[in-house]
PDBQT receptor file of N, H, CA, C and O in Angstrom, charges set to zero:
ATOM      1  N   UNK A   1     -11.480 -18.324  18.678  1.00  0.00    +0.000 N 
ATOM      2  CA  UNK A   1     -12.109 -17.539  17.626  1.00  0.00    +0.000 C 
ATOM      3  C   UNK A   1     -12.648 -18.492  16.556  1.00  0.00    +0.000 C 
ATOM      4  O   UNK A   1     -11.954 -19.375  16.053  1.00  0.00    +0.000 OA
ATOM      5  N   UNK A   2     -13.805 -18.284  16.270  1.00  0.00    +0.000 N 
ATOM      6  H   UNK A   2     -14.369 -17.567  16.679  1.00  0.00    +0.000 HD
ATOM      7  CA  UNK A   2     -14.209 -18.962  15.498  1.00  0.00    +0.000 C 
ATOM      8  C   UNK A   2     -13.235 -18.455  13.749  1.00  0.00    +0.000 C 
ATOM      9  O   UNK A   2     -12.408 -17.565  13.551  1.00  0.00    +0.000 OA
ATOM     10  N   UNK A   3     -13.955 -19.697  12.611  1.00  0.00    +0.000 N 
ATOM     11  H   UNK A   3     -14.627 -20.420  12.773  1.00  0.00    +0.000 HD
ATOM     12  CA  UNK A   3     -13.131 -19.878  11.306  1.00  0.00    +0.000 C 
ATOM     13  C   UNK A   3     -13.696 -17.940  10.480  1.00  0.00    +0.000 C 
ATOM     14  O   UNK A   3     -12.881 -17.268   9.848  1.00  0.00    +0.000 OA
ATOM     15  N   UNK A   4     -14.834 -17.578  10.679  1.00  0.00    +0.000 N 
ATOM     16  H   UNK A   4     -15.496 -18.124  11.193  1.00  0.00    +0.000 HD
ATOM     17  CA  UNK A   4     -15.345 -16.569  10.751  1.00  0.00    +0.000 C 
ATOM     18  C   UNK A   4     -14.432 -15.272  10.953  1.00  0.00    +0.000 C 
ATOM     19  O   UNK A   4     -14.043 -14.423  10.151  1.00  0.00    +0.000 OA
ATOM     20  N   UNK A   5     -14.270 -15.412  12.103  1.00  0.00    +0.000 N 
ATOM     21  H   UNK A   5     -14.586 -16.102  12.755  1.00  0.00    +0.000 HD
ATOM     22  CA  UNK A   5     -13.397 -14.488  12.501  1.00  0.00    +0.000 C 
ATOM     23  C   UNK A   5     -12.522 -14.022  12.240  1.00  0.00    +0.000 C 
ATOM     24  O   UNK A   5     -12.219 -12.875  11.909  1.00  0.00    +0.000 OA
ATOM     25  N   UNK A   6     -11.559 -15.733  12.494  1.00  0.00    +0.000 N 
ATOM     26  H   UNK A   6     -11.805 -16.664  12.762  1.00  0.00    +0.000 HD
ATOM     27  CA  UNK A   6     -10.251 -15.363  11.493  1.00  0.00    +0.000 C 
ATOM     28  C   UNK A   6      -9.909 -14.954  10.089  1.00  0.00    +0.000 C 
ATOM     29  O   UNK A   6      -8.923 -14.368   9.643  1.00  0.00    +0.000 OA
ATOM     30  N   UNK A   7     -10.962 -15.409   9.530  1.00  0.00    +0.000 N 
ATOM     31  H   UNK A   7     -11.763 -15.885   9.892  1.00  0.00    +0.000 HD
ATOM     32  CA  UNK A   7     -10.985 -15.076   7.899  1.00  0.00    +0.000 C 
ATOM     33  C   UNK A   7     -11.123 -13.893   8.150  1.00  0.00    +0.000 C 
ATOM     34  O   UNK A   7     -10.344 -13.320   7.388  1.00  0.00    +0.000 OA
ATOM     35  N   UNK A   8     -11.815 -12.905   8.965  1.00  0.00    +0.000 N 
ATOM     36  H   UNK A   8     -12.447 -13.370   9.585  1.00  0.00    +0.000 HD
ATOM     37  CA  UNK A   8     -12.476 -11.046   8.724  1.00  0.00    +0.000 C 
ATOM     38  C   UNK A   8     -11.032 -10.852   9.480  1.00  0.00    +0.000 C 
ATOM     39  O   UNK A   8     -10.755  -9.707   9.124  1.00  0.00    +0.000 OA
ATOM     40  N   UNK A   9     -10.096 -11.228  10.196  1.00  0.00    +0.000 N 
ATOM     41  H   UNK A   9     -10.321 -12.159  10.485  1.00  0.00    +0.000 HD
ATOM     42  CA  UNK A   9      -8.935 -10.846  10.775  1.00  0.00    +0.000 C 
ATOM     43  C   UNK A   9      -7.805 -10.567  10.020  1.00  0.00    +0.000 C 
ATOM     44  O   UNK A   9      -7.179  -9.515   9.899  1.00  0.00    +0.000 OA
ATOM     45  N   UNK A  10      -7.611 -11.823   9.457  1.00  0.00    +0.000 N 
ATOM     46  H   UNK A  10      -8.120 -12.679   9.555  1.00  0.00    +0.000 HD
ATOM     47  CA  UNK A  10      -6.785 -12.232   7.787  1.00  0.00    +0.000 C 
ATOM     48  C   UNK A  10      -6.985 -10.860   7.021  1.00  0.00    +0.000 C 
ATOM     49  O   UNK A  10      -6.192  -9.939   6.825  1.00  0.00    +0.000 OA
ATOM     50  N   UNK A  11      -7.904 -10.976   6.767  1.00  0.00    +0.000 N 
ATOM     51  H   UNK A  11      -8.548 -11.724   6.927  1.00  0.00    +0.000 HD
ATOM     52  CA  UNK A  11      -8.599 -10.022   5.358  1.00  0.00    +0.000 C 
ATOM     53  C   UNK A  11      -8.291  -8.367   6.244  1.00  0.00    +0.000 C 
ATOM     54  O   UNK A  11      -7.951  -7.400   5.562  1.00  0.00    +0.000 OA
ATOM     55  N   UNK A  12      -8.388  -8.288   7.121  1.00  0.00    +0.000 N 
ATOM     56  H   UNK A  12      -8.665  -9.073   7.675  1.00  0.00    +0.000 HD
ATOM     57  CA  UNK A  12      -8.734  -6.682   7.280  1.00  0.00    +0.000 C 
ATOM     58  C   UNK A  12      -7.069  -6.357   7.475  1.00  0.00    +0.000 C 
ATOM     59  O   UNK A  12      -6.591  -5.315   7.026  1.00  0.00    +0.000 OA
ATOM     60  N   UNK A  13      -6.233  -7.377   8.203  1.00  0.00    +0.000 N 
ATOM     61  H   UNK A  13      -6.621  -8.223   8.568  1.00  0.00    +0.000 HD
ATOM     62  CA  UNK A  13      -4.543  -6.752   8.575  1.00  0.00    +0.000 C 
ATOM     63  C   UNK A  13      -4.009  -7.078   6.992  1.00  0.00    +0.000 C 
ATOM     64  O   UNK A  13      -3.068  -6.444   6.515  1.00  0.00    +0.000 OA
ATOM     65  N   UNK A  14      -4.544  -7.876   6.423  1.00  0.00    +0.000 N 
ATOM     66  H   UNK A  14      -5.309  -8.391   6.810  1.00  0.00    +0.000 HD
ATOM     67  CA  UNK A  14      -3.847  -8.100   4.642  1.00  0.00    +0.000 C 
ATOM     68  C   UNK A  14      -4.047  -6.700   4.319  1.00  0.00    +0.000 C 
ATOM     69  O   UNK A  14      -3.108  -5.905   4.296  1.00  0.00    +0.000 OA
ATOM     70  N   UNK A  15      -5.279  -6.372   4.062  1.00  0.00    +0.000 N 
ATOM     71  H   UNK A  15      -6.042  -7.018   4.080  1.00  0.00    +0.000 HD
ATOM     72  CA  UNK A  15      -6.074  -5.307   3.909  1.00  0.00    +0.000 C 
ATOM     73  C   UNK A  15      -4.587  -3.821   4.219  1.00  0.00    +0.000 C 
ATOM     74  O   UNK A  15      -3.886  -3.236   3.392  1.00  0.00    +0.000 OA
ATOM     75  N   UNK A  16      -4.652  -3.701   5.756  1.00  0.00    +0.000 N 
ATOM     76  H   UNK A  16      -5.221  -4.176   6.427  1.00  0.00    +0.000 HD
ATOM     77  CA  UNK A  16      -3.904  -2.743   6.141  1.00  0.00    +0.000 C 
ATOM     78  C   UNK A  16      -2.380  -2.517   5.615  1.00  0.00    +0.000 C 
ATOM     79  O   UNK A  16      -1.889  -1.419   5.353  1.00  0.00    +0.000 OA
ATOM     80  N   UNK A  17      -1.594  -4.048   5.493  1.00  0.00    +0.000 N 
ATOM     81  H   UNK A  17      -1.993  -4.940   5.706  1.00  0.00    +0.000 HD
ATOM     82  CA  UNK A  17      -0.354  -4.243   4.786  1.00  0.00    +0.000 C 
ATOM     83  C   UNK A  17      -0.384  -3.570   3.225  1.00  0.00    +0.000 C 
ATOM     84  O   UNK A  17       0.518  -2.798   2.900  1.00  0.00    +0.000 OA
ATOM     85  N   UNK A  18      -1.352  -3.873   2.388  1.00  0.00    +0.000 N 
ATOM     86  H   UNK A  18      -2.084  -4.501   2.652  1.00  0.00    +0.000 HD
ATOM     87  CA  UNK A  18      -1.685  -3.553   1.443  1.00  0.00    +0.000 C 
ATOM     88  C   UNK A  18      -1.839  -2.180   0.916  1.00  0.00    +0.000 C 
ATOM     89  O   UNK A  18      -1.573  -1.821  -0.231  1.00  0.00    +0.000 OA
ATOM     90  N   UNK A  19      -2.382  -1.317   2.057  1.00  0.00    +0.000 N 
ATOM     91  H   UNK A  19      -2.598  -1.608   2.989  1.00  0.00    +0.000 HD
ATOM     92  CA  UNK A  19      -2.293   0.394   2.230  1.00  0.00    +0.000 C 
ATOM     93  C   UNK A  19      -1.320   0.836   2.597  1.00  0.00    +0.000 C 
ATOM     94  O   UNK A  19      -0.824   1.823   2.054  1.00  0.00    +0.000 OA
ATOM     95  N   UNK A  20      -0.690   0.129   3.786  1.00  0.00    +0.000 N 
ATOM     96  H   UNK A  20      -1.093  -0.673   4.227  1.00  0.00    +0.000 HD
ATOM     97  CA  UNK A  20       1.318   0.744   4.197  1.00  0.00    +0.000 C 
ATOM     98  C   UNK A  20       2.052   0.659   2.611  1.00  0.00    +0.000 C 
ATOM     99  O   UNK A  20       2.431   1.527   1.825  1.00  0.00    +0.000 OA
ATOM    100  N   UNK A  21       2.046  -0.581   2.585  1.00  0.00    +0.000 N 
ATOM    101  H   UNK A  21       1.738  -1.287   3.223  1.00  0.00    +0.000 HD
ATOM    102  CA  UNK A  21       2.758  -0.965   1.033  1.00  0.00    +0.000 C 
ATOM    103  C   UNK A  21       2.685  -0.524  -0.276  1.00  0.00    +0.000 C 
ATOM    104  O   UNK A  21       3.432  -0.470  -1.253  1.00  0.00    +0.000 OA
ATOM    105  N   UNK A  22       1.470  -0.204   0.033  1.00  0.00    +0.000 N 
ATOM    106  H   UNK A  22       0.863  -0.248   0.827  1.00  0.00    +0.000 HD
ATOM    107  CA  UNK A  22       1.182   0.902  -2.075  1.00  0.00    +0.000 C 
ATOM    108  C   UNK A  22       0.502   1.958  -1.505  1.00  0.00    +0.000 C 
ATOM    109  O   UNK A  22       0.769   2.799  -2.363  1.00  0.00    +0.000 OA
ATOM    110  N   UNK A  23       0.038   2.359  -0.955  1.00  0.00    +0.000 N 
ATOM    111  H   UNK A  23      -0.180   1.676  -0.258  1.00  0.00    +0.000 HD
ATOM    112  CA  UNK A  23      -0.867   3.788  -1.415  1.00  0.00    +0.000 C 
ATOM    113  C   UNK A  23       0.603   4.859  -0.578  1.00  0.00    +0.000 C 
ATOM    114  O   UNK A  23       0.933   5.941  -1.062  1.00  0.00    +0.000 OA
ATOM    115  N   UNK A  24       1.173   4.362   0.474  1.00  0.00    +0.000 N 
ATOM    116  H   UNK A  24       0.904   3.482   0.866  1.00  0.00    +0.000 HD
ATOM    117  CA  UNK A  24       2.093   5.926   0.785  1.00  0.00    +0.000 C 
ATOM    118  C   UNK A  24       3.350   5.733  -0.028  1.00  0.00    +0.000 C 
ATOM    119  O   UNK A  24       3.821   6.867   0.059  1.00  0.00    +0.000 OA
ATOM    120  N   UNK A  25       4.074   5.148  -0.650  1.00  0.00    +0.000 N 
ATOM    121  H   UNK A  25       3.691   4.227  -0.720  1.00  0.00    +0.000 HD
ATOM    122  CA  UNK A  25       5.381   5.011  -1.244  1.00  0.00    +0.000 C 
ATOM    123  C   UNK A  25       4.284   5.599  -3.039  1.00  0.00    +0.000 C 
ATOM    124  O   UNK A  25       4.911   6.182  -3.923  1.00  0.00    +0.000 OA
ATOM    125  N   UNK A  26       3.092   5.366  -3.181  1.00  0.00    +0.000 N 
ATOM    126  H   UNK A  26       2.582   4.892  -2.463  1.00  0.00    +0.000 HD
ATOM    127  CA  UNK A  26       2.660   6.072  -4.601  1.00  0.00    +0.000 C 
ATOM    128  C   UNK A  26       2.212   7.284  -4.313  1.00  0.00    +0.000 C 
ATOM    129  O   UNK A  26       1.871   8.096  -5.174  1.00  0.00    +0.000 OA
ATOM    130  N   UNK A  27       2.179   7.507  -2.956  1.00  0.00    +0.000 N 
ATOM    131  H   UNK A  27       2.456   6.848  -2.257  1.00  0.00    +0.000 HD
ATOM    132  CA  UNK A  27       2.209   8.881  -2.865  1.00  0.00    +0.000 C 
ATOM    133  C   UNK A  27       2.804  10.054  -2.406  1.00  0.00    +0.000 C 
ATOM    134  O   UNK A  27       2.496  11.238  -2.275  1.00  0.00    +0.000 OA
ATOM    135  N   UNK A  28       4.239   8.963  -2.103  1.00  0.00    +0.000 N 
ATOM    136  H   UNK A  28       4.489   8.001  -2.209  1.00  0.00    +0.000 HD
ATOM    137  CA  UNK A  28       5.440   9.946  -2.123  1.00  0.00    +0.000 C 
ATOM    138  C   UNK A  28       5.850   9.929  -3.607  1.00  0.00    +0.000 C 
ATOM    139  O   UNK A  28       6.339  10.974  -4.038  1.00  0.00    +0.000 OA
ATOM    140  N   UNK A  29       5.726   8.937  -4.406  1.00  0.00    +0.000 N 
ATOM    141  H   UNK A  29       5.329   8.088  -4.055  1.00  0.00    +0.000 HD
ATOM    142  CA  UNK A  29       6.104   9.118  -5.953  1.00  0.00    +0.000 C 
ATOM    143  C   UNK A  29       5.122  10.315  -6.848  1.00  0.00    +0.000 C 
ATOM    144  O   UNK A  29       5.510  11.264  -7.530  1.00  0.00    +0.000 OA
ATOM    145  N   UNK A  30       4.066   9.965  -6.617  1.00  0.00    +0.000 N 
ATOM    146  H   UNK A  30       3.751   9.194  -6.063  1.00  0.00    +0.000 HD
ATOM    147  CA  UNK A  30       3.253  11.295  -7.362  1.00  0.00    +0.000 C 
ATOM    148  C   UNK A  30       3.715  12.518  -7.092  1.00  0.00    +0.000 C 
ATOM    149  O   UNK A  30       3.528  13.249  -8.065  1.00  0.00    +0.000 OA
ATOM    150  N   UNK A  31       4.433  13.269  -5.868  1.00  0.00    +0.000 N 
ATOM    151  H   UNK A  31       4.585  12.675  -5.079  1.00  0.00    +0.000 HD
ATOM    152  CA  UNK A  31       4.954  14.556  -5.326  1.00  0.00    +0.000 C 
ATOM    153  C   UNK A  31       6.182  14.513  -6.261  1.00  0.00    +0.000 C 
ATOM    154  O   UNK A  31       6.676  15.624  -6.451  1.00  0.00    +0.000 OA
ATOM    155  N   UNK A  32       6.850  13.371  -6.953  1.00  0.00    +0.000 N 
ATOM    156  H   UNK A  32       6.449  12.469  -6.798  1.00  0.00    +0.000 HD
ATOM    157  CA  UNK A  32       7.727  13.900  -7.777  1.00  0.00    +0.000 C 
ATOM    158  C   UNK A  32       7.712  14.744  -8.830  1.00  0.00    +0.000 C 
ATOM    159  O   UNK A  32       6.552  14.552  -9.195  1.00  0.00    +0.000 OA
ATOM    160  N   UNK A  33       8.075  15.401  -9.456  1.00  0.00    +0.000 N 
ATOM    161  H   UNK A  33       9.017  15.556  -9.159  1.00  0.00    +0.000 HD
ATOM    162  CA  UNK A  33       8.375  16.257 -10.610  1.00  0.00    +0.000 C 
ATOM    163  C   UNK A  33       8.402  15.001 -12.089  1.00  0.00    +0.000 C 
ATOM    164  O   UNK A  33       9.600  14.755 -12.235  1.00  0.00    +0.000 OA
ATOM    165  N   UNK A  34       7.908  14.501 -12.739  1.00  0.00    +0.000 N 
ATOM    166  H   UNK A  34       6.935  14.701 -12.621  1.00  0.00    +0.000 HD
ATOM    167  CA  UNK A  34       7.912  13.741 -13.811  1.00  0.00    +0.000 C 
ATOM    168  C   UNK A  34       9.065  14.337 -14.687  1.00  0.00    +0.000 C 
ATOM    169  O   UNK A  34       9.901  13.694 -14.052  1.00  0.00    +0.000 OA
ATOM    170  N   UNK A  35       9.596  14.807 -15.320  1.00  0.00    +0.000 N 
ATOM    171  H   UNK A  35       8.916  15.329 -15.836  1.00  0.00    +0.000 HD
ATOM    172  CA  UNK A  35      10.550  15.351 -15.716  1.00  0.00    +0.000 C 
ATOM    173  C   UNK A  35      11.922  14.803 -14.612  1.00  0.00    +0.000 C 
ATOM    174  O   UNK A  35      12.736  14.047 -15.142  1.00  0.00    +0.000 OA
ATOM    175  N   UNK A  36      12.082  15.066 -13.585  1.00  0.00    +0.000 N 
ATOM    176  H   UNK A  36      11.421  15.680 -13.155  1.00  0.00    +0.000 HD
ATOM    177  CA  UNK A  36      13.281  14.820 -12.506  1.00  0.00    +0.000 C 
ATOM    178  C   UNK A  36      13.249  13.110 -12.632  1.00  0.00    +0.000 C 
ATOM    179  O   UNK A  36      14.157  12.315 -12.875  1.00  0.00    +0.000 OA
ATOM    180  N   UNK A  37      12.120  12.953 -12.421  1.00  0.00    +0.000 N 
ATOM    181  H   UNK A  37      11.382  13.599 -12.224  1.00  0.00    +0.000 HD
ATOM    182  CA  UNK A  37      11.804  11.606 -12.086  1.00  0.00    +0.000 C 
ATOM    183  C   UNK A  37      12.399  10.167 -13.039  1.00  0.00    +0.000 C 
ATOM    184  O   UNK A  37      12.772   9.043 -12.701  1.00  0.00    +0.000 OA
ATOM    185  N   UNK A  38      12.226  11.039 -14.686  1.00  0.00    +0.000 N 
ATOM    186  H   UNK A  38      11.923  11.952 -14.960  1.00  0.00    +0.000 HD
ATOM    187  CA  UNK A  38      12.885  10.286 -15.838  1.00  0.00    +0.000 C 
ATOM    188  C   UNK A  38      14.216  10.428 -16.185  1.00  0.00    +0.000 C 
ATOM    189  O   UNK A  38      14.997   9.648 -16.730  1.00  0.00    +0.000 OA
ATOM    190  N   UNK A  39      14.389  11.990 -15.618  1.00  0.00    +0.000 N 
ATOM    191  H   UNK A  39      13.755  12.623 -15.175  1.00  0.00    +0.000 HD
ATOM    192  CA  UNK A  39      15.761  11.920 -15.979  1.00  0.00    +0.000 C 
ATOM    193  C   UNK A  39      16.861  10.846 -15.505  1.00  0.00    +0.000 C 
ATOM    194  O   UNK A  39      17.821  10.447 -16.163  1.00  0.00    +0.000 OA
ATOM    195  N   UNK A  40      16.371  10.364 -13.799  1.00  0.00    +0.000 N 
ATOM    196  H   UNK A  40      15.590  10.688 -13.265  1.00  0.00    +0.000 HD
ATOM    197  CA  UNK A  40      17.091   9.536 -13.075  1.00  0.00    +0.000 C 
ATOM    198  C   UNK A  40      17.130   8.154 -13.548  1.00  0.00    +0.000 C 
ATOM    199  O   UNK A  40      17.973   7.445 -12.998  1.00  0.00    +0.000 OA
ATOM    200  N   UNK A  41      16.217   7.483 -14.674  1.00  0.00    +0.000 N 
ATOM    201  H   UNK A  41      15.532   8.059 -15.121  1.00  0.00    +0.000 HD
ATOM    202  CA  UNK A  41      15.786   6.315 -14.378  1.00  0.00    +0.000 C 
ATOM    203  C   UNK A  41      16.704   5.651 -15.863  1.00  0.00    +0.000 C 
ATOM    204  O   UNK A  41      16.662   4.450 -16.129  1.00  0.00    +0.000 OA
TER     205      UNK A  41
């Protein structure tokens, strides 16, 4: 594979880690109740 490649390979699975890792755990947090949410913290 060319240096090309790997860089768009790099970038797109970073990319995907980056969406597992923040967008579904902030969007099991937004379904919380804000009120419940402070009381715990």
């Amino acid at each position: 594979m060319s240096s090309t490649g790997v860089n768009v390979m790099s970038f797109v699975f970073s990319a995907a880690i980056g969406v597992v890792f923040g967008y579904f755990p902030a969007r099991q947090e937004a379904r919380l109740d804000l009120i419940e949410a402070l009381r715990h913290e």
